[in-house]
C-alpha positions, -999 to +999 in steps of 0.1 A: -084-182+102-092-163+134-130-160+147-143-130+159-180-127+172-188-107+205-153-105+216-123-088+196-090-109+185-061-092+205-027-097+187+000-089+218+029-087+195+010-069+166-024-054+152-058-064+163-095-060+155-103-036+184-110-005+167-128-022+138-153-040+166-161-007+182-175+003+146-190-029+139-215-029+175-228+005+156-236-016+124-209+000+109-189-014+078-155-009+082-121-004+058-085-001+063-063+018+032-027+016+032+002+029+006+034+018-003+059+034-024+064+067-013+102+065-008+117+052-039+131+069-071+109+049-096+077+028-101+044+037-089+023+042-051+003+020-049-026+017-024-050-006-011-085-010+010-094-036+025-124-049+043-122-085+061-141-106+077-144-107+109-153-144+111-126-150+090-095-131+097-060-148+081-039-156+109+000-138+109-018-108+097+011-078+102+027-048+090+037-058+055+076-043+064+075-067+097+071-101+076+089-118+053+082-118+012+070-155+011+049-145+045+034-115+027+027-141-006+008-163+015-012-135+035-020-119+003-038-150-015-055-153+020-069-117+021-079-121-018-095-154-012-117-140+019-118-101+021-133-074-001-100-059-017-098-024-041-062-018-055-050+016-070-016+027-083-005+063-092+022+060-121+052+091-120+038+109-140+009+112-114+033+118-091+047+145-110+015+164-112+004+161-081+034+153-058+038+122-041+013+131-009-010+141-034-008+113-054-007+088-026-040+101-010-058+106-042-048+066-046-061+059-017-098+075-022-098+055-056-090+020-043-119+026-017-142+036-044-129+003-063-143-020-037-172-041-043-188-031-010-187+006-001-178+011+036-192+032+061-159+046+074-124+041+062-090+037+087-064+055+071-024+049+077-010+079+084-024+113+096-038+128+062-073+120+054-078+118+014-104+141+002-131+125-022-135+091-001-168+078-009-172+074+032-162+086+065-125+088+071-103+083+102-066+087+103-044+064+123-008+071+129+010+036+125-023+021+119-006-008+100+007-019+142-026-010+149-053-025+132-059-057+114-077-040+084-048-017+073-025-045+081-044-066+058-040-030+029-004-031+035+002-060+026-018-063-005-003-028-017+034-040-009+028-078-024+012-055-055+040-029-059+066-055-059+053-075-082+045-046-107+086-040-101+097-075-104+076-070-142+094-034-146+127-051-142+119-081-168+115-051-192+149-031-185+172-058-168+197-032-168+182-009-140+177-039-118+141-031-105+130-067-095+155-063-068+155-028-053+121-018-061+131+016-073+147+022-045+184+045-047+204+015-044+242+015-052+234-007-082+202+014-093+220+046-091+251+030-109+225+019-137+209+054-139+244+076-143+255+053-170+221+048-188+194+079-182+159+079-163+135+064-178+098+069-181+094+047-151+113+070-126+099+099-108+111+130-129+103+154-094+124+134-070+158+152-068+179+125-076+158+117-103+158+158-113+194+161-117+206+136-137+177+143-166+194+178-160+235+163-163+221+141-194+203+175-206 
């Protein structure tokens, strides 16, 4: 674990605890919230805040798409064992009534609201701030290379989605989603010509649109 008192931890090939120390000399409690699962054809966004400690910090922390799956593994029981943690997922048909921005930021407000500690101000991945936080927000373009705490959120969201599709894929073997994750893969599309959507996939995306419409 990494110690950080008066000075900050500075990560030279990665995110560090800079922006989060600038809040904490104001007595400031700080979050970071990620997302993953905005690209892919099926399964659920799912989002995650995070809140560490700064006197114990899991070392390797990253970018969930710069490390490896049994790197995230290990970070994630890390972050659960030490940090305050609130998970949310937004299911298709979410997705479908709200579109996927809209799903993924109203996500985002609820897995800060599910932390056992409400924050003072939330880093947020991207450049949309989610209405309805419970706290201040602060948008951070490629905040996951940028700060520790939505580091920390990306991975817990990724390690999370994946595991919800590796369970999606022990139900319908078929479609193959412990592998591609929902993603449009050669194999996944092959599976969804010849079989159908499912409930599972996102009936909005376009892909997704016209072959309910060709099986129609």
């Amino acid at each position: 674990m990494r110690k950080t008192d008066s000075q900050p931890s500075l990560f030279p090939d990665g995110p560090d605890f800079l922006i989060e120390e600038q809040f904490r000399a104001k007595g400031l409690v700080v979050c970071g919230v990620d997302e993953a699962g905005r690209g892919p054809l099926a399964g659920p966004v799912v989002t995650a805040a995070v809140i560490l400690d700064h006197q114990a910090i899991p070392d390797g922390l990253n970018d969930s798409k710069k490390l490896t799956a049994k790197k995230r593994d290990a970070l994630y029981d890390a972050i659960m064992e030490t940090a305050f943690v609130g998970i949310c997922s937004a299911p298709p048909t979410t997705i479908f009534e709200r579109n996927i921005r809209g799903a993924t930021l109203h996500a985002m407000a609820q897995s800060v609201k599910a932390l056992a500690k409400t924050p003072d101000i939330a880093l947020i991945d991207g450049r949309d701030i989610p209405p309805q936080l419970p706290c201040r927000g602060q948008a951070l373009i490629k905040g996951d290379s940028r700060s520790l705490s939505i580091a920390a959120a990306s991975i817990i969201a990724k390690v999370t989605r994946d595991r919800m599709c590796e369970l999606l894929g022990d139900a319908l073997p078929d479609y193959g989603f412990g592998k591609h994750k929902g993603y449009g893969t050669a194999q996944h599309m092959k599976a969804l010509k010849s079989q159908g959507a499912t409930p599972h996939h996102r009936a909005d995306f376009k892909p997704i649109a016209e072959i309910i419409a060709q099986k129609s």
